[in-house]
C-alpha positions in Angstrom: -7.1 -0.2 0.6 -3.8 0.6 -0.6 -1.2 1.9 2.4 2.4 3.7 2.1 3.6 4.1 5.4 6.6 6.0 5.9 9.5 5.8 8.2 12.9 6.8 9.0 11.9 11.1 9.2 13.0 12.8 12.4 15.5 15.6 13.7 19.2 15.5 12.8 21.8 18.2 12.7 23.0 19.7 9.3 26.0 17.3 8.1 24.1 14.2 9.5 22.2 11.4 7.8 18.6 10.1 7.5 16.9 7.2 5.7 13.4 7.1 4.9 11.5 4.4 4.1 7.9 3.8 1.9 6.7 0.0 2.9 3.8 -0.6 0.4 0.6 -2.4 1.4 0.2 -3.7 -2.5 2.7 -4.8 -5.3 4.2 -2.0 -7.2 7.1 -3.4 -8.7 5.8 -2.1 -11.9 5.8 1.2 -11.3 7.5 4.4 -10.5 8.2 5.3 -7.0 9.7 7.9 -5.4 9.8 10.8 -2.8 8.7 14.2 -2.9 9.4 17.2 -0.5 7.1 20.3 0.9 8.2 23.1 3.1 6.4 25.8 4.5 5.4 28.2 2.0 6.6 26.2 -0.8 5.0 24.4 -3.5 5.5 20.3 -3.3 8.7 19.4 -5.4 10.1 16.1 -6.3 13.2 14.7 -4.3 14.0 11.6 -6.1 12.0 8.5 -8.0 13.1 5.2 -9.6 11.5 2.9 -12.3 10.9 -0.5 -11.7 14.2 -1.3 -13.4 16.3 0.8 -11.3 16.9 3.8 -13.4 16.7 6.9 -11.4 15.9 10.4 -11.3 17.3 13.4 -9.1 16.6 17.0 -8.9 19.3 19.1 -8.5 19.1 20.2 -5.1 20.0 17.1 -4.1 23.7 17.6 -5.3 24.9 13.8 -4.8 24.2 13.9 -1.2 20.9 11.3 -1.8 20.2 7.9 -2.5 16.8 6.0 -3.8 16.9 2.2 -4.1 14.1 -0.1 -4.1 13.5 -3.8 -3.1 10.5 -4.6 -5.0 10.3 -8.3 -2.6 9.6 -6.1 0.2 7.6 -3.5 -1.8 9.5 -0.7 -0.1 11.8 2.3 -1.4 14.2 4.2 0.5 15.9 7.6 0.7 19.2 7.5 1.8 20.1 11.2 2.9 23.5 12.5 3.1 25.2 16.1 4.2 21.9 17.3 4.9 21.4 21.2 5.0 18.7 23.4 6.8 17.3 23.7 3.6 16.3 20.0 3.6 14.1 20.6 6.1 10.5 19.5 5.1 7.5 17.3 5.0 8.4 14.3 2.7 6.2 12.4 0.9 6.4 8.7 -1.1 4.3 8.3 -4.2 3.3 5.3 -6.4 3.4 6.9 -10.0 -0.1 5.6 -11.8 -0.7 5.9 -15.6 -3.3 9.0 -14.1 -1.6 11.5 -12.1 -5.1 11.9 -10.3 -4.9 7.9 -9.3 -1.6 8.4 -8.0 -1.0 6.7 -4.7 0.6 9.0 -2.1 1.8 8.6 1.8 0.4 10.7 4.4 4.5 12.4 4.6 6.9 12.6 7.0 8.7 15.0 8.5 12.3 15.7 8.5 13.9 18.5 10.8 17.5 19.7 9.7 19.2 21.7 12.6 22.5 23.8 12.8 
């Protein structure tokens, strides 16, 4: 079976930093990846993803303060958080984009805490 385990999540105060990480069980160096975002009361929303040759896509919340990269040897993508805000706060979630968004590969999401 086909595992995205996510790491990195946690509490941090508002300024600070976090980096996630999505280690794949399978090679996806073909495909899409990226990170998506749900907070309470709020619909799921995309953070950040990457193609398999680097090109990358932000929404614009993220304002510059975020990272994704990839390392296709160690089938793992990362977010690399900056000047995190309260608003940050939520459950984040990696996804292997599929040709069929209903055969999309999705991690069970992690949770990031932003305090004042």
């Amino acid at each position: 079976q086909v595992q995205l385990m996510e790491s990195g999540g946690g509490l941090v105060q508002a300024g600070g930093s976090l980096r996630l990480a999505c280690a794949a069980s399978s090679d996806f160096s073909a495909n899409v990846m990226g990170w998506y975002r749900q907070a309470p009361g709020k619909q799921r929303e995309l953070v950040a993803e990457i193609t398999s040759g680097g090109i990358t896509n932000y929404a614009d919340f993220v304002e510059g303060r975020f990272t994704i990269s990839r390392d296709n040897a160690r089938n793992t993508v990362y977010l690399q958080m900056n000047s995190l805000k309260l608003e940050d706060t939520a459950v984040y979630y990696c996804r292997v984009k599929r040709a069929v968004y209903a055969m999309d590969y999705w991690g069970k999401g992690i949770l990031v805490t932003v305090s004042s």
